[in-house]
C-alpha positions in Angstrom: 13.4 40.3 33.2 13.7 44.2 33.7 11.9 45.6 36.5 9.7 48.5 35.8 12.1 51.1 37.6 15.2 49.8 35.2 12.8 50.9 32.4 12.3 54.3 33.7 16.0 54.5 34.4 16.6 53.4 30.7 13.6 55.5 29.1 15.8 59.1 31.1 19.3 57.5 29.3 17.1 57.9 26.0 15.9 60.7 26.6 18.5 62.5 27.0 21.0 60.8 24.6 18.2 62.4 22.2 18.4 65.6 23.6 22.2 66.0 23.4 22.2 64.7 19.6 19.6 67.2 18.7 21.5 69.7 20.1 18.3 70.7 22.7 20.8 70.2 25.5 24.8 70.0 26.1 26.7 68.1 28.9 30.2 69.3 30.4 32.7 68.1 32.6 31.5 70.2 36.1 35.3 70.9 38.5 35.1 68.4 41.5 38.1 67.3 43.6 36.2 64.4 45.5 38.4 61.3 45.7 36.5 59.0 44.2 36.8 56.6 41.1 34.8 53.8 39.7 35.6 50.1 38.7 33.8 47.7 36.7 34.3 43.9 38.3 34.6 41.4 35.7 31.6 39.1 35.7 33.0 35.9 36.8 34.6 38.4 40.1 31.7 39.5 41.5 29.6 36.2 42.7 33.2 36.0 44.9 32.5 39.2 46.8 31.3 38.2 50.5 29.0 40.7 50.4 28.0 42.4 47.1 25.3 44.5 48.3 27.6 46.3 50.7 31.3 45.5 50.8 33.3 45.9 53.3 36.5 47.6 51.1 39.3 45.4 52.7 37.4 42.3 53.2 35.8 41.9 50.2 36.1 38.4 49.2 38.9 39.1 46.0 42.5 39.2 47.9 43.8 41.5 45.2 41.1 44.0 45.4 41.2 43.8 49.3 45.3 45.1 48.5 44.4 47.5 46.2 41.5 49.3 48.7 43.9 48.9 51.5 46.9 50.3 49.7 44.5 53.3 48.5 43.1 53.7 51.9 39.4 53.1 50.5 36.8 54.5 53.2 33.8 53.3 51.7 32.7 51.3 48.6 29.3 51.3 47.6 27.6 49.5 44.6 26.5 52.3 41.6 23.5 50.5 40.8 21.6 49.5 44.2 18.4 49.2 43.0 19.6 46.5 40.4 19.6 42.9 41.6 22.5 41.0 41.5 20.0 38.2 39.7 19.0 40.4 36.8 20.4 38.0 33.6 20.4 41.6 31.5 21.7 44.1 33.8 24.9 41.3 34.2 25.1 41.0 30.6 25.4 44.7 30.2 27.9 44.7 33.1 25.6 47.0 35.8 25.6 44.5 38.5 29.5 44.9 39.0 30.3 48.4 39.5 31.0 49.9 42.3 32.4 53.7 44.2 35.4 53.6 45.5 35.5 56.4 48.0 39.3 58.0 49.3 40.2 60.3 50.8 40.9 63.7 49.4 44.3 64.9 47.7 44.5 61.0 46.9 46.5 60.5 43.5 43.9 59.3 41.3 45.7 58.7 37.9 48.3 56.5 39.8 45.6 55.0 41.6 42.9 54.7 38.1 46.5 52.5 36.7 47.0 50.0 39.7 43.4 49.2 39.4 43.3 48.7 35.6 46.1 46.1 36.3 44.4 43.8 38.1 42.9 41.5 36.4 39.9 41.1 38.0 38.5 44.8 36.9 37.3 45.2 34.0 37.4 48.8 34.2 38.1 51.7 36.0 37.6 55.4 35.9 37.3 58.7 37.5 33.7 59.7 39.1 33.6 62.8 37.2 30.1 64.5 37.5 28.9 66.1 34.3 26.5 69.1 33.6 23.8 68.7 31.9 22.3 72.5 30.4 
């Protein structure tokens, strides 16, 4: 069952989807140089995290995730959708309850790093944190 603050979450992606289609709005890619990226845990991964509501980035419970953060000198890995419970049957089937920030530290080579993580066969996904524009 959604809670009523993943419905107002859902209602603003709607929203706006509509708004960029009808051409009442535009989105761009806005310059940033943080060092972040963001991966996608395959669902079967993430009830193996020790603690999935705020991982420690080496320690995490996955020993080839726990590499990966160590190798990339992760500071800080956060989940993207707190507010979302781990429990919720329809956020996991649309793969929110797995995806986390992965925070390093600047001047960090991102595209090498985005290709180790897409290896490992535990992430289902990873990608840059790019920040769009919405005008």
């Amino acid at each position: 069952m959604l809670r009523k603050r993943t419905y107002s979450g859902i209602m603003c992606l709607v929203i706006l989807s509509m708004a960029l289609t009808s051409g009442m709005a535009s989105c761009s890619k806005s310059q940033d140089t943080r060092g972040e990226i963001l991966i996608a845990l395959k669902p079967e991964m993430i009830s193996l995290l020790s603690k999935p509501e705020d991982p420690d980035p080496v320690n995490t419970g996955i020993p080839s995730l726990d590499s990966l953060n160590h190798k990339w000198n992760v500071r800080q890995m956060t989940r993207v959708f707190p507010d979302i419970s781990p429990d919720d049957e329809v956020a996991a089937r649309q793969g929110l309850t797995g995806i986390y920030k992965l925070v390093v530290p600047k001047g960090t080579d991102l595209a090498t790093m985005l290709r180790d993580y897409e290896a490992d066969p535990h992430i289902d996904y990873a990608e840059l944190n790019q920040p769009y524009e919405i005008k």
